[in-house]
C-alpha positions as CSV (number, residue, x, y, z in Angstrom):
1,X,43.7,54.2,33.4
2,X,44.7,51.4,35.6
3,X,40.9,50.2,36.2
4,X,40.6,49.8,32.5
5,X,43.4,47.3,32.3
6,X,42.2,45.0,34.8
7,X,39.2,44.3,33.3
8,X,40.5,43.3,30.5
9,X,42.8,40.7,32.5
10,X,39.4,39.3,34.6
11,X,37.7,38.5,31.0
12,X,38.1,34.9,30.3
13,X,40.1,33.6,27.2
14,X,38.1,33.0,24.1
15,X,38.2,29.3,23.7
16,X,36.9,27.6,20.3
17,X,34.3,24.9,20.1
18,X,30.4,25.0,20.5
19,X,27.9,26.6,23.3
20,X,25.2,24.4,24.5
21,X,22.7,26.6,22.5
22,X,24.2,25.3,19.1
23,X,24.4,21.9,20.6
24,X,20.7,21.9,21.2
25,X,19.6,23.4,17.8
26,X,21.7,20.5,16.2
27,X,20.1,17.9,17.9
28,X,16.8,19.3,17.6
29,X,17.4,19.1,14.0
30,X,18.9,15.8,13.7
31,X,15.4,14.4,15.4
32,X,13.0,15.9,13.0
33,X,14.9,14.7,10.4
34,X,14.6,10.7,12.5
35,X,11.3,11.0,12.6
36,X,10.6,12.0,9.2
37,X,12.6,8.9,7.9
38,X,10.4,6.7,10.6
39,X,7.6,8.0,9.2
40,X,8.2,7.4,5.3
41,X,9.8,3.8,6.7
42,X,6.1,3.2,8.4
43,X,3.9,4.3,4.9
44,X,6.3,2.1,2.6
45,X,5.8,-1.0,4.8
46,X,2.0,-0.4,5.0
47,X,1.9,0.3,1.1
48,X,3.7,-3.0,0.1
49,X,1.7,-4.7,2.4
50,X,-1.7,-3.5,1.1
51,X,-0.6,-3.9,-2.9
52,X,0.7,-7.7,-2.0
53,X,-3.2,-8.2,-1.2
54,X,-4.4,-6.5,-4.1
55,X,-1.8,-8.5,-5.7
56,X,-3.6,-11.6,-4.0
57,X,-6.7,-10.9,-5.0
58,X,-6.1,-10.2,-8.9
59,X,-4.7,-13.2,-8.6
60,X,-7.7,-15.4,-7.7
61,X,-10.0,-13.3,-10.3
62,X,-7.8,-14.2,-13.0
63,X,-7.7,-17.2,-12.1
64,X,-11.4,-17.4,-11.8
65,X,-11.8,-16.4,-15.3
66,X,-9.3,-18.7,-16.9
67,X,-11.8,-21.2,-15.0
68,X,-14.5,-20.6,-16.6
69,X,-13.0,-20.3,-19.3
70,X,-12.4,-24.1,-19.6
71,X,-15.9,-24.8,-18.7
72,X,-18.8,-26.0,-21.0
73,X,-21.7,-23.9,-21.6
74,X,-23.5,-22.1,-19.8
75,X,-21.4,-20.7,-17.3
76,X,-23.6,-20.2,-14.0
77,X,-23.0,-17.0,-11.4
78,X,-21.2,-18.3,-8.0
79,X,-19.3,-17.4,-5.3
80,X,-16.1,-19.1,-3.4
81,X,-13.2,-18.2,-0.4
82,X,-10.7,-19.2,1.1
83,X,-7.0,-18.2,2.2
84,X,-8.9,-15.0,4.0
85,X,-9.9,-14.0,0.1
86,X,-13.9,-14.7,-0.6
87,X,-15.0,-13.7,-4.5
88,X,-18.8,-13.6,-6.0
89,X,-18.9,-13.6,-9.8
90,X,-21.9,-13.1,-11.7
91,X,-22.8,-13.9,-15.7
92,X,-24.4,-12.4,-18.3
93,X,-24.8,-13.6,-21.7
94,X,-22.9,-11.0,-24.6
95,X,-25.0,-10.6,-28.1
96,X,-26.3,-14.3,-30.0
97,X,-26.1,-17.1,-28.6
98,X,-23.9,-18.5,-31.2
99,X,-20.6,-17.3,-30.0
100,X,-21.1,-18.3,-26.2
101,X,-19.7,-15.2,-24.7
102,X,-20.3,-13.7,-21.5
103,X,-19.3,-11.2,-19.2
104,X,-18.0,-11.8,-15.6
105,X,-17.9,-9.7,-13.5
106,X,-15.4,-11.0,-9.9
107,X,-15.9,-9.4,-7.1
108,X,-12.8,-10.1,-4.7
109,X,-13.1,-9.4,-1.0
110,X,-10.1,-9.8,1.6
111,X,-9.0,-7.9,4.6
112,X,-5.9,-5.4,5.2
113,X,-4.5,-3.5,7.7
114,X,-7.2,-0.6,7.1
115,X,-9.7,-2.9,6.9
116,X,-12.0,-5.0,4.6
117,X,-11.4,-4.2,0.7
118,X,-13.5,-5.2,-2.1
119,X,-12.1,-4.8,-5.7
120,X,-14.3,-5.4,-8.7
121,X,-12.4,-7.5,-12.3
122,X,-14.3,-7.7,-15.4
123,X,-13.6,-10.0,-18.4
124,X,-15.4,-11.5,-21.6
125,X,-15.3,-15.4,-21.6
126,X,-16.2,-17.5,-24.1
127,X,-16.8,-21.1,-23.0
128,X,-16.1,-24.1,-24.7
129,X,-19.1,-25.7,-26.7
């Protein structure tokens, strides 16, 4: 009976707080969730930075059209660049001749991140006589 008691005594008091086990599991969390928010930060900054180009590039196609918009007849096919932005727009007459419509067609060429994009506009213009 007297060995039972002192083994009770040699046991060290219970103290509160964490073990080293929970520590790790915390921190082990708290990265993944870092990293996840690094990642998402990384796609958002390459997202705006592609749609400001595409943004760019409508840009010059609409202004191509209100271009040849103002010009006499005939509008003639053609290509331009500049500002790392190149377009090539073609013509083609729409129904009698009468009306002066045709349909361009702007193909707009720059360079992102991911490489070199191409995006097609199309529009009816009808020039001035």
């Amino acid at each position: 009976m007297h060995h039972r008691t002192s083994t009770r005594r040699m046991r060290a008091p219970r103290r509160a707080g964490f073990t080293i086990v929970e520590v790790l599991v915390a921190v082990m969390i708290l990265s993944v969730g870092v990293l996840g928010l690094a990642g998402a930060a990384a796609v958002v900054t390459k997202m705006m930075g592609s749609s400001e180009m595409r943004s760019d590039a409508s840009a010059v196609a609409g202004a191509r059209f209100e271009s040849l918009r103002s010009t006499r007849c005939p509008i003639v096919s053609g290509s331009a660049g500049g500002a790392g932005i190149t377009e090539r727009w073609s013509v083609a007459p729409i129904g009698t001749a009468g009306y002066r419509m045709y349909e361009v067609v702007d193909s707009v060429r720059y360079q992102s991140r991911d490489g070199l994009r191409s995006q097609a506009y199309r529009s009816v213009v009808q020039c001035l006589p």
